[in-house]
N, CA, C and O atoms as a GROMACS GRO file, in nm:
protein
  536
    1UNK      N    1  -4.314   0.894  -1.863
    1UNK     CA    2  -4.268   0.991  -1.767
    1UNK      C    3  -4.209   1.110  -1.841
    1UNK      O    4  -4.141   1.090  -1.942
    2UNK      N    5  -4.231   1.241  -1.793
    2UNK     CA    6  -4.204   1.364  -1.874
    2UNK      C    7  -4.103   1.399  -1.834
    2UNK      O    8  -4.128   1.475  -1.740
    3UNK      N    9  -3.949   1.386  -1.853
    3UNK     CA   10  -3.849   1.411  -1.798
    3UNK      C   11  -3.820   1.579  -1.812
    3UNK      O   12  -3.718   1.626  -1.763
    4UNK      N   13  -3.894   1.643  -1.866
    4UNK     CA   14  -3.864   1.782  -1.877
    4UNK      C   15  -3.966   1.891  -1.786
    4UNK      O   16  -3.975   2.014  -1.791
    5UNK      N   17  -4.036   1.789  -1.702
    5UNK     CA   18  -4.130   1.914  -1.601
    5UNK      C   19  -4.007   1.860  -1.508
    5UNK      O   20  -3.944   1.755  -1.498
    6UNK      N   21  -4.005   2.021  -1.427
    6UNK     CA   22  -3.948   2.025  -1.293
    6UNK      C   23  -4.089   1.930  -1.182
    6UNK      O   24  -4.209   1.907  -1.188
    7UNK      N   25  -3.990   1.908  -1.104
    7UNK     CA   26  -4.025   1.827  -0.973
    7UNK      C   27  -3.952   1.913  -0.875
    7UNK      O   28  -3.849   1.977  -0.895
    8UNK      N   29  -4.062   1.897  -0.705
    8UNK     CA   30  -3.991   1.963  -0.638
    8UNK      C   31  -3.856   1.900  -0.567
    8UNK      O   32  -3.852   1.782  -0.532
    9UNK      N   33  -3.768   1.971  -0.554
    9UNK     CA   34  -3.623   1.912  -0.493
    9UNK      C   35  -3.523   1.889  -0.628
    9UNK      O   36  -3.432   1.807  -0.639
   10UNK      N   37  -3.583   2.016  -0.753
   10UNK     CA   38  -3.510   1.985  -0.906
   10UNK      C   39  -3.371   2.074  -0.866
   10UNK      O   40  -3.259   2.033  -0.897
   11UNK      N   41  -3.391   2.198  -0.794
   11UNK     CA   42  -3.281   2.269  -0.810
   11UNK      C   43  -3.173   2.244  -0.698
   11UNK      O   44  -3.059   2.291  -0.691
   12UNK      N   45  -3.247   2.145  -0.600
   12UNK     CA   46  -3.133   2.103  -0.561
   12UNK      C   47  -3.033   1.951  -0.600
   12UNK      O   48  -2.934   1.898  -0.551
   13UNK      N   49  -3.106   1.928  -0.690
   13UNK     CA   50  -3.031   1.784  -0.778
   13UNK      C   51  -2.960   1.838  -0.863
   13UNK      O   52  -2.869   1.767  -0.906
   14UNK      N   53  -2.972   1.988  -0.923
   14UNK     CA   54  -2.926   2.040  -0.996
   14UNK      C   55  -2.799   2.059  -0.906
   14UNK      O   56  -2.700   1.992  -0.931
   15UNK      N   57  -2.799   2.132  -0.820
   15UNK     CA   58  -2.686   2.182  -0.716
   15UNK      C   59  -2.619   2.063  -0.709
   15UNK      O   60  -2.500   2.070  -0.740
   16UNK      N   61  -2.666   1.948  -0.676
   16UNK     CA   62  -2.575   1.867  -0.690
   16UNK      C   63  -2.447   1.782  -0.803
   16UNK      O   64  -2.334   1.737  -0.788
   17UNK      N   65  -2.537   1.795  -0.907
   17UNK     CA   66  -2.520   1.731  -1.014
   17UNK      C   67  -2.399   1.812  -1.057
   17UNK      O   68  -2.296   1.755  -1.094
   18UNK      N   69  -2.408   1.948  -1.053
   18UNK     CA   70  -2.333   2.085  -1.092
   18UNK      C   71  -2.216   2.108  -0.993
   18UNK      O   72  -2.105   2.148  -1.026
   19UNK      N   73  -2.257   2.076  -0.863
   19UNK     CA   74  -2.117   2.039  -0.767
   19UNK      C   75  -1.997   1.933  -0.802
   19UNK      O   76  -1.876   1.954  -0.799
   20UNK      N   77  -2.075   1.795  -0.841
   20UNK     CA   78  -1.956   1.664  -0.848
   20UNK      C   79  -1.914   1.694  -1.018
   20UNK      O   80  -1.827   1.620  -1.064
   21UNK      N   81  -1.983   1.813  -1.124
   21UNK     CA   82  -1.934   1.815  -1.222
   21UNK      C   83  -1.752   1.828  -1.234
   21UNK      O   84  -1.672   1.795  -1.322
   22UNK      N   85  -1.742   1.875  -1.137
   22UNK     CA   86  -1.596   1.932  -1.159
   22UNK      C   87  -1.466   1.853  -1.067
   22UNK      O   88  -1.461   1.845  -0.944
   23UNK      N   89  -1.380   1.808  -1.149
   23UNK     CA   90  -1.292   1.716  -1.103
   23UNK      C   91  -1.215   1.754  -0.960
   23UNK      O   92  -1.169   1.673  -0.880
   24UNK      N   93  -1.214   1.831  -0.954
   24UNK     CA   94  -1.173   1.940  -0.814
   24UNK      C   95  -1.275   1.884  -0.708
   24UNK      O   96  -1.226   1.806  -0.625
   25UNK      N   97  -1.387   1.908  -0.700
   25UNK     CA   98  -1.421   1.912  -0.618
   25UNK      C   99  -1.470   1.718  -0.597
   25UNK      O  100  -1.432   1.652  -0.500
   26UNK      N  101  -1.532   1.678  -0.679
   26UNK     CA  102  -1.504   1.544  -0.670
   26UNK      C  103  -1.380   1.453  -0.628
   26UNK      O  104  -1.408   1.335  -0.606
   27UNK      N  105  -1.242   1.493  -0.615
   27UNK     CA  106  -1.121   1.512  -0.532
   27UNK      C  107  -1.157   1.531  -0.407
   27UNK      O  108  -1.183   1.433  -0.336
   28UNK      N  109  -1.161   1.604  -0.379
   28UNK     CA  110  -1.197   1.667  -0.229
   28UNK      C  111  -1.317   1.614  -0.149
   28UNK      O  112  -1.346   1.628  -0.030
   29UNK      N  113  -1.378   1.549  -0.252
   29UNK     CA  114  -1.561   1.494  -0.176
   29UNK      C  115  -1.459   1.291  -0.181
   29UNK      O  116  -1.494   1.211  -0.095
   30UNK      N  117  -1.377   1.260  -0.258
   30UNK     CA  118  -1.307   1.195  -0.175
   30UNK      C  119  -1.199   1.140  -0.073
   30UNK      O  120  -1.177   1.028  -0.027
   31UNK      N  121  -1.116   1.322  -0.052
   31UNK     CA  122  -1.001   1.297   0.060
   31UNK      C  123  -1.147   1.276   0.191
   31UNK      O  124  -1.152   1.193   0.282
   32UNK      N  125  -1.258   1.389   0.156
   32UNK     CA  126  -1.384   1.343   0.281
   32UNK      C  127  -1.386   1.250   0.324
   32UNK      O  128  -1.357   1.211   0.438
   33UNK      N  129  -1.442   1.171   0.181
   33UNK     CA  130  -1.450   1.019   0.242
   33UNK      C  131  -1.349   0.942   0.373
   33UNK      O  132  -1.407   0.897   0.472
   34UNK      N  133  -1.282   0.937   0.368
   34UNK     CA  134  -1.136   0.910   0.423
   34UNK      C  135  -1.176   0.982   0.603
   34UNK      O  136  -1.132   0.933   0.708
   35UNK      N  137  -1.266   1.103   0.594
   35UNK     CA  138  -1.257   1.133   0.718
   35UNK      C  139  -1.255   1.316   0.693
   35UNK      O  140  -1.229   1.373   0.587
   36UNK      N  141  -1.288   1.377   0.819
   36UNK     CA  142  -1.293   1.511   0.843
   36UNK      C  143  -1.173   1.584   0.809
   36UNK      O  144  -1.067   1.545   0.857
   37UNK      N  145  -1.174   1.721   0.707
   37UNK     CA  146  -0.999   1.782   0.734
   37UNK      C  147  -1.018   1.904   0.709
   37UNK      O  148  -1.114   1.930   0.636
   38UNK      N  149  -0.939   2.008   0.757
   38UNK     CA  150  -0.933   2.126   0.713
   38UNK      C  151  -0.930   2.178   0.545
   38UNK      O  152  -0.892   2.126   0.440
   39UNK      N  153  -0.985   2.296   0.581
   39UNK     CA  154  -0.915   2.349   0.437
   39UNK      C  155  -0.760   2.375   0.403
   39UNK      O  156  -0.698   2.389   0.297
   40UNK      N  157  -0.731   2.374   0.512
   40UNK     CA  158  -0.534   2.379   0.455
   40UNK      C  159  -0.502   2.210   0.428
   40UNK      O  160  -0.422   2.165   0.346
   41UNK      N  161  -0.574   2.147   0.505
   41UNK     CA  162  -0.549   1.959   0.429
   41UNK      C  163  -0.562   1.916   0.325
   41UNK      O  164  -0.492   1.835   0.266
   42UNK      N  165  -0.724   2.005   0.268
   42UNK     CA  166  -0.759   1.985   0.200
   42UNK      C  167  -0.690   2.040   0.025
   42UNK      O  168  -0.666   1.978  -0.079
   43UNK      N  169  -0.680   2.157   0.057
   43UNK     CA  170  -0.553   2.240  -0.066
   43UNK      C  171  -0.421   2.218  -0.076
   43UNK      O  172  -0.328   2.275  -0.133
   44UNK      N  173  -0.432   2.118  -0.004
   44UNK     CA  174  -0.240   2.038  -0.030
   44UNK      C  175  -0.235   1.989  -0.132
   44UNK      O  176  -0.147   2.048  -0.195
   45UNK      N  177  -0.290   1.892  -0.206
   45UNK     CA  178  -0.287   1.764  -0.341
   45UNK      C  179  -0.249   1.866  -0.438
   45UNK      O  180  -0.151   1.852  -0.512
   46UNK      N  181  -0.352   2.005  -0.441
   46UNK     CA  182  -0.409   2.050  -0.573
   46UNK      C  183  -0.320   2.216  -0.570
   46UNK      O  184  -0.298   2.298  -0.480
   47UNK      N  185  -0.290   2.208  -0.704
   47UNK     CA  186  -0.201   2.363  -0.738
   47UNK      C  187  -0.304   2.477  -0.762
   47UNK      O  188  -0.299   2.552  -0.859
   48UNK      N  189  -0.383   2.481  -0.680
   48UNK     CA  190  -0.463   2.609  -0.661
   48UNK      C  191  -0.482   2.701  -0.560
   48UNK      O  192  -0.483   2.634  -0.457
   49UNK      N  193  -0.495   2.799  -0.537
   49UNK     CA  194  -0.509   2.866  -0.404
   49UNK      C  195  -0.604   2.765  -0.307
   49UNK      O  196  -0.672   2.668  -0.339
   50UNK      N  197  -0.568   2.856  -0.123
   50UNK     CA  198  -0.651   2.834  -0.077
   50UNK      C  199  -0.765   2.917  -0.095
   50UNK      O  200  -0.851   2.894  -0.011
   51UNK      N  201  -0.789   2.990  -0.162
   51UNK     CA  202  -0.902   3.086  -0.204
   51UNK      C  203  -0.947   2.984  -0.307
   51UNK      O  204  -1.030   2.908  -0.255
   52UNK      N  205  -0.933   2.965  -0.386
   52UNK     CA  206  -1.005   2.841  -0.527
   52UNK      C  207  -1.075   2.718  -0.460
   52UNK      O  208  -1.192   2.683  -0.480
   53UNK      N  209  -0.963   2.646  -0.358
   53UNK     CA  210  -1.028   2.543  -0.235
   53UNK      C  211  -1.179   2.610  -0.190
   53UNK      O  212  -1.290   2.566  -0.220
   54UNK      N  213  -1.146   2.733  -0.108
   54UNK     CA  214  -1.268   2.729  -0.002
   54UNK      C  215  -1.340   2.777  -0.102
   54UNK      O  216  -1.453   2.754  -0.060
   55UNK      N  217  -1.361   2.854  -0.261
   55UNK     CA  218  -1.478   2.828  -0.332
   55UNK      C  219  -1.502   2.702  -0.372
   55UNK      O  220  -1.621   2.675  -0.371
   56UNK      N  221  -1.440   2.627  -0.404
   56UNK     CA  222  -1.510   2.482  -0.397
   56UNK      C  223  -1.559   2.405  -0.371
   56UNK      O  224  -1.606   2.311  -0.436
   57UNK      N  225  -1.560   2.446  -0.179
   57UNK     CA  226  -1.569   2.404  -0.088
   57UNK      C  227  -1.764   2.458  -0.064
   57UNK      O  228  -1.862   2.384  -0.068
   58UNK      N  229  -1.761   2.634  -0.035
   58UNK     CA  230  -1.870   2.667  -0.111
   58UNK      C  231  -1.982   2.607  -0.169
   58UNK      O  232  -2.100   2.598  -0.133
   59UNK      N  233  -1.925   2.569  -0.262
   59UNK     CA  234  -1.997   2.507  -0.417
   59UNK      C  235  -2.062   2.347  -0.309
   59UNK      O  236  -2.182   2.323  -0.293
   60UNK      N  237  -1.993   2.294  -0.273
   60UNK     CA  238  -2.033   2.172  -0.237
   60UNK      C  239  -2.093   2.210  -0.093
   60UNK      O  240  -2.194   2.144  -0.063
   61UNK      N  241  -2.060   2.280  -0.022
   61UNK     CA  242  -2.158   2.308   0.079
   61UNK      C  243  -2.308   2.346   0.051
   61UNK      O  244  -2.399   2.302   0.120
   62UNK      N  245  -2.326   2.428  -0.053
   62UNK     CA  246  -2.464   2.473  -0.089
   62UNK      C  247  -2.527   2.384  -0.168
   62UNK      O  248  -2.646   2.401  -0.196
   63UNK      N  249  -2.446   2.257  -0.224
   63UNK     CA  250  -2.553   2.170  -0.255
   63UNK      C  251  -2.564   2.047  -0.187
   63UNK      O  252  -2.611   1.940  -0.226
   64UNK      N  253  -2.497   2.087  -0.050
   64UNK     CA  254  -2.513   2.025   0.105
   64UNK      C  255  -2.478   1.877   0.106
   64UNK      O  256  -2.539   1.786   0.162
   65UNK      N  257  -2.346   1.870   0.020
   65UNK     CA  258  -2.234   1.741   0.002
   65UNK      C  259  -2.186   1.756   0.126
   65UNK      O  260  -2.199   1.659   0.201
   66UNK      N  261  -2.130   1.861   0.170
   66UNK     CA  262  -2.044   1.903   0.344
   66UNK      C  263  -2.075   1.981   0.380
   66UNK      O  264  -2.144   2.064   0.321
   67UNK      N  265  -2.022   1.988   0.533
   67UNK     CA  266  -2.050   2.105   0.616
   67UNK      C  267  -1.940   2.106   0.659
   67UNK      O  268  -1.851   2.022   0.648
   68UNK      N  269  -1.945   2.248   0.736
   68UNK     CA  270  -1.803   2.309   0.775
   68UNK      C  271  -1.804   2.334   0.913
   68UNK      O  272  -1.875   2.431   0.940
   69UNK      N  273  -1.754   2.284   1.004
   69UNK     CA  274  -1.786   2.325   1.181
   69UNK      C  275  -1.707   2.410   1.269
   69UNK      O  276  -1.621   2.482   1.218
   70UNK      N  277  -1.723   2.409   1.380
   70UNK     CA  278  -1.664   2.502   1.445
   70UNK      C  279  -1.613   2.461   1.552
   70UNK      O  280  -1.702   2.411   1.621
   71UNK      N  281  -1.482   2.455   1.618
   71UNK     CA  282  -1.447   2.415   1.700
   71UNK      C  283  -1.330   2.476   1.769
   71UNK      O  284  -1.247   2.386   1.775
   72UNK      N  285  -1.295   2.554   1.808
   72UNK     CA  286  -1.250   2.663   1.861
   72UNK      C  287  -1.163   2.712   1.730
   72UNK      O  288  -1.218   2.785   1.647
   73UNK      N  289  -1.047   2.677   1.715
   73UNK     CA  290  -0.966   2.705   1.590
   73UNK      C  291  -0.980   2.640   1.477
   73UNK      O  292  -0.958   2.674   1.360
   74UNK      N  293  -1.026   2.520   1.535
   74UNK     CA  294  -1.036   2.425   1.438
   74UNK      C  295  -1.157   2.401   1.365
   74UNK      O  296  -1.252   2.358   1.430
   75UNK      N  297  -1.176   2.425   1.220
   75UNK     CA  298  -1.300   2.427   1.128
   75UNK      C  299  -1.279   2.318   1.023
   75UNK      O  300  -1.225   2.313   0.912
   76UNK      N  301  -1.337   2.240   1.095
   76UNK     CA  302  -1.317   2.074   1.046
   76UNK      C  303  -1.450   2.050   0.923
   76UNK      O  304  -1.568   2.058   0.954
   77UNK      N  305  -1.408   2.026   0.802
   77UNK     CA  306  -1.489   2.035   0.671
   77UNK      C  307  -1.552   1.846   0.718
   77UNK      O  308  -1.473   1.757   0.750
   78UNK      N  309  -1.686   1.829   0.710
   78UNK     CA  310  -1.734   1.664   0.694
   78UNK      C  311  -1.797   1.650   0.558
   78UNK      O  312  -1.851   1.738   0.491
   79UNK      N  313  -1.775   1.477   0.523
   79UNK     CA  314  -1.861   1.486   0.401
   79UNK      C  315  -2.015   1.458   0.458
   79UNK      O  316  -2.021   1.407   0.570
   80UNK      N  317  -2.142   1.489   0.389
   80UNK     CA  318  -2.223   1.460   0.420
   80UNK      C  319  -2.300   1.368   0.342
   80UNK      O  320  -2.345   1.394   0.230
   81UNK      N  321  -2.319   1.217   0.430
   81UNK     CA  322  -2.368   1.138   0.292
   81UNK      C  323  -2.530   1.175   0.266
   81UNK      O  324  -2.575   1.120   0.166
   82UNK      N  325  -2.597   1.233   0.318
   82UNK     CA  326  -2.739   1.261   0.284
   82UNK      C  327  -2.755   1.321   0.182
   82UNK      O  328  -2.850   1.312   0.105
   83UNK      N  329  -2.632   1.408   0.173
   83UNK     CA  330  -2.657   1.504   0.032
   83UNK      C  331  -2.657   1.481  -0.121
   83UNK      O  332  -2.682   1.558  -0.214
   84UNK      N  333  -2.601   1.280  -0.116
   84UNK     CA  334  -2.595   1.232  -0.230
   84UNK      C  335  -2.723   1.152  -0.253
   84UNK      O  336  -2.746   1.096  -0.360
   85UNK      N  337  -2.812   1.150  -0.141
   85UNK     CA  338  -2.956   1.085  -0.184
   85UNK      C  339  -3.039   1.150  -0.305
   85UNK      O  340  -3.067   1.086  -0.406
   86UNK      N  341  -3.062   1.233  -0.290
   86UNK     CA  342  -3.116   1.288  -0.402
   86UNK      C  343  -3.058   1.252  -0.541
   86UNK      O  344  -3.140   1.210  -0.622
   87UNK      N  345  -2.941   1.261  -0.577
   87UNK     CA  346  -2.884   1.233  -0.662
   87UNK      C  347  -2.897   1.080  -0.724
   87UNK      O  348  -2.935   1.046  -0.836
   88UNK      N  349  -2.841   0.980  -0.586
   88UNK     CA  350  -2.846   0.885  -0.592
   88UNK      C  351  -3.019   0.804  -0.634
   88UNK      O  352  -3.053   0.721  -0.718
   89UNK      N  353  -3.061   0.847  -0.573
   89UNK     CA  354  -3.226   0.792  -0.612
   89UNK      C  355  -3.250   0.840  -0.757
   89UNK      O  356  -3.261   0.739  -0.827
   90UNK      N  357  -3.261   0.953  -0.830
   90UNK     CA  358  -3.215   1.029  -0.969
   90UNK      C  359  -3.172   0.900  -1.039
   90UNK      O  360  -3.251   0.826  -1.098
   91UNK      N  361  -3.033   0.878  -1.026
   91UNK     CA  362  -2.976   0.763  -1.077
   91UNK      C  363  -3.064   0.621  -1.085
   91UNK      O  364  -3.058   0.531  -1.170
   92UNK      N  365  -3.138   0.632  -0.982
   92UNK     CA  366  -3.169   0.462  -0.949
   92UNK      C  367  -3.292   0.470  -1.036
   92UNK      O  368  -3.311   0.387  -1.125
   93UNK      N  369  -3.374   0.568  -1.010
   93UNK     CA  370  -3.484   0.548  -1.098
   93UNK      C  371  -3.478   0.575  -1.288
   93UNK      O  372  -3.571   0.538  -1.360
   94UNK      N  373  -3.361   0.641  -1.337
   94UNK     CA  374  -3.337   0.659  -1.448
   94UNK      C  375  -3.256   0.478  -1.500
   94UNK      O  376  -3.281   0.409  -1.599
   95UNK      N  377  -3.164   0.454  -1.390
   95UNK     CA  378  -3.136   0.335  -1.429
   95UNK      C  379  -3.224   0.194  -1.426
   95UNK      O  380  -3.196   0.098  -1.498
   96UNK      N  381  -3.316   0.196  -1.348
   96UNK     CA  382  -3.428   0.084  -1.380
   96UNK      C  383  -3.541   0.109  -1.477
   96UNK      O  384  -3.615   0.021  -1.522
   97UNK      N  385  -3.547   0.271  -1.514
   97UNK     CA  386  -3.624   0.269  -1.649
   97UNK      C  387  -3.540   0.227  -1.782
   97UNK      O  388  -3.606   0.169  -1.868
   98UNK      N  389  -3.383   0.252  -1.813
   98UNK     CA  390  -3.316   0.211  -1.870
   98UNK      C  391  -3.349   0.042  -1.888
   98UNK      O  392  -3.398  -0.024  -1.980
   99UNK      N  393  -3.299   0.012  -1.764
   99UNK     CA  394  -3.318  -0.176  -1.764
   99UNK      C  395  -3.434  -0.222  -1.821
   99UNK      O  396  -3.439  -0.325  -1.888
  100UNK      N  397  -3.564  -0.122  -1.786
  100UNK     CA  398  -3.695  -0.196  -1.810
  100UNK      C  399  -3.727  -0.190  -1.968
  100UNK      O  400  -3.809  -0.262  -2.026
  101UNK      N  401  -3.642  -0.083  -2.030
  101UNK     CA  402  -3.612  -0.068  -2.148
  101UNK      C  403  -3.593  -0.126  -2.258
  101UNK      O  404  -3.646  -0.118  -2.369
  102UNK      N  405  -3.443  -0.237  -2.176
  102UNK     CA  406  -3.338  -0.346  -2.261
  102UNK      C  407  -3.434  -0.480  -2.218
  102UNK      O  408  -3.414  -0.574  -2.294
  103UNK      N  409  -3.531  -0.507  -2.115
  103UNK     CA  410  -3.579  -0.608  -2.107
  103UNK      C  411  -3.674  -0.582  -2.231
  103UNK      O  412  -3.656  -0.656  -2.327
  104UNK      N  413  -3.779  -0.480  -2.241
  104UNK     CA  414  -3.858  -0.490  -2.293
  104UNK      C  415  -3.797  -0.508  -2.491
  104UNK      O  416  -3.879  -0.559  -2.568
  105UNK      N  417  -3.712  -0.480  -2.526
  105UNK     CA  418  -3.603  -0.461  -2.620
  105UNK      C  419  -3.560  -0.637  -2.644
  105UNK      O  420  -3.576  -0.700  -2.748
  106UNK      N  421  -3.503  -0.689  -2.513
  106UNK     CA  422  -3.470  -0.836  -2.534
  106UNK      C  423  -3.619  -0.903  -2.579
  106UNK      O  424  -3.625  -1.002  -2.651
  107UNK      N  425  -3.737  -0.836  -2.527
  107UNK     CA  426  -3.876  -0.960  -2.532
  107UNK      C  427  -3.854  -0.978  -2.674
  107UNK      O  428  -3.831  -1.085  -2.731
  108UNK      N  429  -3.866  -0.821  -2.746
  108UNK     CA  430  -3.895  -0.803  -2.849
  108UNK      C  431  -3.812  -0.894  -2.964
  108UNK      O  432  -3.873  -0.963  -3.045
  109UNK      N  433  -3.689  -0.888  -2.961
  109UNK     CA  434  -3.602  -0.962  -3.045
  109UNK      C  435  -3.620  -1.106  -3.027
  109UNK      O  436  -3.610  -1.196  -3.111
  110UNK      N  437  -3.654  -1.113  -2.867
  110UNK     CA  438  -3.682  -1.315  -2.861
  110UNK      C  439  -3.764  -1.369  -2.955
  110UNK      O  440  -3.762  -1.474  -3.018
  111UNK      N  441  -3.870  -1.231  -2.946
  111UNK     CA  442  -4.031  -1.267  -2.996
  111UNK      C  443  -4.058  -1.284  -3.181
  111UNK      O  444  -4.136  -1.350  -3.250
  112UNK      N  445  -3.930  -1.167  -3.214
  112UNK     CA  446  -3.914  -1.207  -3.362
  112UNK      C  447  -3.811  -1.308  -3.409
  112UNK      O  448  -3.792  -1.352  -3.522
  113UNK      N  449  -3.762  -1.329  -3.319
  113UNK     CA  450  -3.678  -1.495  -3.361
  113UNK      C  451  -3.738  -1.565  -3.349
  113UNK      O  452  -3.732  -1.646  -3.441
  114UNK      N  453  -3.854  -1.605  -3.224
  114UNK     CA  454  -3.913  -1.710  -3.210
  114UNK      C  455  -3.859  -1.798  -3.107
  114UNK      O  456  -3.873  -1.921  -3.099
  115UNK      N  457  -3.769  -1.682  -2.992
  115UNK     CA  458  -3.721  -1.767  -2.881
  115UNK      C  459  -3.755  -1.708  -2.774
  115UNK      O  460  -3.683  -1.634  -2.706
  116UNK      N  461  -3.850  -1.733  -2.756
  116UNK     CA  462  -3.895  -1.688  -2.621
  116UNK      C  463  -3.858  -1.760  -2.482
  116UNK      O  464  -3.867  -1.878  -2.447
  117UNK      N  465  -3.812  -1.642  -2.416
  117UNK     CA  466  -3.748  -1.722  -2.288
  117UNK      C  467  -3.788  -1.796  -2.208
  117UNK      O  468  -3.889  -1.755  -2.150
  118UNK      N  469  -3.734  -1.934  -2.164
  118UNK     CA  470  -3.807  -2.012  -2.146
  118UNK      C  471  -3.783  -1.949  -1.913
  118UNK      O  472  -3.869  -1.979  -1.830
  119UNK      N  473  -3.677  -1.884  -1.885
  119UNK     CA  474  -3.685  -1.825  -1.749
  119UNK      C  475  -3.652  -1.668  -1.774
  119UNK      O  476  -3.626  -1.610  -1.880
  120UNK      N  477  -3.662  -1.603  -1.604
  120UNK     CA  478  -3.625  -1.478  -1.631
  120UNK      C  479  -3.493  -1.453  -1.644
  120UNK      O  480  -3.454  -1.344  -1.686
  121UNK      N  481  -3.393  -1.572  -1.603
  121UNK     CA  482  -3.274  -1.532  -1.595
  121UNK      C  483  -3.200  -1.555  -1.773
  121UNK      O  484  -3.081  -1.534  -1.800
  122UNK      N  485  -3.292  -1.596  -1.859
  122UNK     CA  486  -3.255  -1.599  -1.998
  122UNK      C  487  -3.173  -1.477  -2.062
  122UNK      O  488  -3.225  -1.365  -2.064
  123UNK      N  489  -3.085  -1.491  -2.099
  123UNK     CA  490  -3.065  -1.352  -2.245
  123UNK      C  491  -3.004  -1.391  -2.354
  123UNK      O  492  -2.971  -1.496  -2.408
  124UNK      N  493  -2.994  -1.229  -2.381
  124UNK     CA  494  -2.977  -1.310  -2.566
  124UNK      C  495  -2.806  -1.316  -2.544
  124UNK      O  496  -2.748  -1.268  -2.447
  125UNK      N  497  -2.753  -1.373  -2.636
  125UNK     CA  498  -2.607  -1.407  -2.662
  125UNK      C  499  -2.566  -1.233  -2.745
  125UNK      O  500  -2.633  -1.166  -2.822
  126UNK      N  501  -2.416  -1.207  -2.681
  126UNK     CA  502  -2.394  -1.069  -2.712
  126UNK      C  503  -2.373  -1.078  -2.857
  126UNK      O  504  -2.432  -1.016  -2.945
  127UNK      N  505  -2.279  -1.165  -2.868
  127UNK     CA  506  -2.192  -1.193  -3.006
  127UNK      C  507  -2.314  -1.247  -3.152
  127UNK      O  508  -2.272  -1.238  -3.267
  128UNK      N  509  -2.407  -1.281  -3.135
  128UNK     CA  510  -2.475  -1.308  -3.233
  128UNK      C  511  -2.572  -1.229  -3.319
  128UNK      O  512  -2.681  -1.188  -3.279
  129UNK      N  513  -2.516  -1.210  -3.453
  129UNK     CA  514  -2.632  -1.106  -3.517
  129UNK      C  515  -2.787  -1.124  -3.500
  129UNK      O  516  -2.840  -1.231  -3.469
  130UNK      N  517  -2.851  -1.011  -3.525
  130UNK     CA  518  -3.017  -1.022  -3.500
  130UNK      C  519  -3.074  -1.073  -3.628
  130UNK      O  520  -3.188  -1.118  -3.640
  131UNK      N  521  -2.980  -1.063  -3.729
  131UNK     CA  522  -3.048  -1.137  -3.844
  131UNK      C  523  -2.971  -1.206  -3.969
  131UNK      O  524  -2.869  -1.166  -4.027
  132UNK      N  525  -3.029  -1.289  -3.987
  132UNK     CA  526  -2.902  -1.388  -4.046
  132UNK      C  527  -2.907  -1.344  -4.176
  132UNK      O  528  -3.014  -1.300  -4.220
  133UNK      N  529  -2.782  -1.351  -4.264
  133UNK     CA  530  -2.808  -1.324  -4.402
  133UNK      C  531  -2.840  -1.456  -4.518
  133UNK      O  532  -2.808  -1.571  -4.487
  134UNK      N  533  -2.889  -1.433  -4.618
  134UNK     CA  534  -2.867  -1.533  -4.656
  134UNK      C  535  -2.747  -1.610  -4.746
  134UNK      O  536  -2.756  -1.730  -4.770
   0.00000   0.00000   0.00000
């Protein structure tokens, strides 16, 4: 797999990836969790303006983590969990090529010891060197 061609839906994994980079706003994507709150709820924890908040806020809206609503006075920020699919699938498929990796890595070392697994749930022992000295 060519991890360096773009795919379509790259620049918005990017948007994402580039949103939860920053400890700020990953803060705030979990007071969300917890439930809907303003931006004045939301700029309480943190010693920054509410101007620094609602760019942050921004930032994670456009890579469509939340949305921001309207309700007469009240402009209630939600998290949005759809917006971590992309990301999340990213993850899932980089982490089962990883795994398929360390399996194929464990065959290999069984195969030059000469222990080949006798199930799938076999592995190798962490603590033991790969090659004995004499």
């Amino acid at each position: 797999m060519d991890t360096t061609t773009e795919r379509p839906g790259d620049d918005a994994l990017s948007e994402v990836f580039a949103a939860l980079a920053d400890p700020t706003r990953r803060a705030i994507l979990s007071r969300l969790a917890a439930g809907q709150a303003t931006v004045l709820e939301l700029a309480e924890p943190f010693d920054i303006s509410f101007q620094a908040v609602s760019k942050h806020l921004k930032v994670l809206e456009r890579a469509g983590l939340v949305t921001r609503g309207r309700q007469a006075q009240y402009r209630p920020v939600r998290l949005e969990p759809a917006g971590f699919e992309a990301a999340s699938t990213w993850l899932a498929e980089h982490r089962a090529m990883r795994l398929a990796q360390l399996d194929r890595l464990e065959q290999t070392i069984r195969t030059l010891r000469g222990t080949a697994p006798t199930t799938a749930s076999d592995t190798l022992p962490t603590a033991q060197p790969l090659r004995s000295t004499p």
